[in-house]
N, C-alpha and C positions, 0 to 999 in steps of 0.2 A: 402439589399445587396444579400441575396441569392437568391428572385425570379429574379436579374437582374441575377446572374452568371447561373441559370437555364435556364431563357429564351436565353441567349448565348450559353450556352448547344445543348441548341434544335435547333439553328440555325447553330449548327457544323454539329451535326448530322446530321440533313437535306441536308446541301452542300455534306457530305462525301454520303449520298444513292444515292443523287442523282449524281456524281463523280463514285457510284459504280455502278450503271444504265448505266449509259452512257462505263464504260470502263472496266466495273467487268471481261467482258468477258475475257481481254486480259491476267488480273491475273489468270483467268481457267486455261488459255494454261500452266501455269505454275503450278497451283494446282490444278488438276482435279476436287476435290472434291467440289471448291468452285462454282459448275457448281448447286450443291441442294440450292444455297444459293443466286446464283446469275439468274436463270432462274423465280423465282417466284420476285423477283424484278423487272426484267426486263418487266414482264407481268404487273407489279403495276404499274409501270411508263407510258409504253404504253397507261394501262387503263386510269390512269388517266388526261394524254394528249389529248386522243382521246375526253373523257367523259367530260372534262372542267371542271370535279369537283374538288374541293381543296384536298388537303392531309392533313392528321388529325392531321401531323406536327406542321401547320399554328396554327389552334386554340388552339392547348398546349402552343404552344409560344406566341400566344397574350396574354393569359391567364396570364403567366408567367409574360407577359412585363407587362398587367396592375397593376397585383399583385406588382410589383416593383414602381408604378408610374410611366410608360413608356406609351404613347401612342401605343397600336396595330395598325396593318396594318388591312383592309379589301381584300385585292385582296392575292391571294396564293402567295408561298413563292418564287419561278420563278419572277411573276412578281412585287414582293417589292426587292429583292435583286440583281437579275441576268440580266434582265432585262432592268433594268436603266444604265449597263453596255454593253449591248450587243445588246439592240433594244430600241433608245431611244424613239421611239413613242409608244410602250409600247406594253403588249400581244393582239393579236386578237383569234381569232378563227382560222384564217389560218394559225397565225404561230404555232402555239397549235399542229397542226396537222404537219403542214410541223416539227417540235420538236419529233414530236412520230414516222413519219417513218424515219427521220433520227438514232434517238434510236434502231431502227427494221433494217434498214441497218447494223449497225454497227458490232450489238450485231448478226444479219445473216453470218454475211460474217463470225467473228468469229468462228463462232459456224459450219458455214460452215468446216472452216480451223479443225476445233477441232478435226470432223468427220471424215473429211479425213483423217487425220492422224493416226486415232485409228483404220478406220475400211477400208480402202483403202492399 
């Protein structure tokens, strides 16, 4: 029971970094500070879109699930969770990419707006 409520743990987690990737910026505008905390995310996420490589998330949580008698996933946490909701033919490389500069748009324009306002 507690490797299952762990490995759901880390599938929280995971959904909320990556939720704070994708829109952390927008809470900067409101909390400046959250700009040291949410800039080196933002570069993790990129990276590891760009790169194709899993996040270290995945295997904590496999781990977790096996440990409970859950079957793990093999493909990253994107493409076991999000995925299956969002692109039912599943991750490629293109979208991977097309995924990382939309993250790089977003969190730009932000940060753009950010700039402006503090130093304009």
């Amino acid at each position: 029971m507690l490797y299952r409520i762990l490995a759901d743990l880390v599938v929280l987690l995971h959904l909320m970094f990556i939720l704070f990737v994708i829109a952390g910026g927008f809470l900067a505008l409101r909390r400046g500070r959250l700009v040291l905390l949410h800039l080196p995310a933002v570069l993790w996420g990129v990276y590891i879109e760009f790169s194709g490589k899993i996040c270290p998330l995945t295997p904590l949580e496999n781990h977790f699930s096996r440990l409970a008698g859950r079957q793990g996933y093999s493909a990253g946490f994107i493409d076991h969770y999000l995925l299956p909701i969002i692109y039912p033919a599943g991750l490629t490389g293109e979208i991977q990419i097309f995924l990382g500069f939309f993250v790089l748009a977003v969190n730009l324009g932000v940060y753009f707006f950010l700039l402006r306002r503090y130093f304009l």
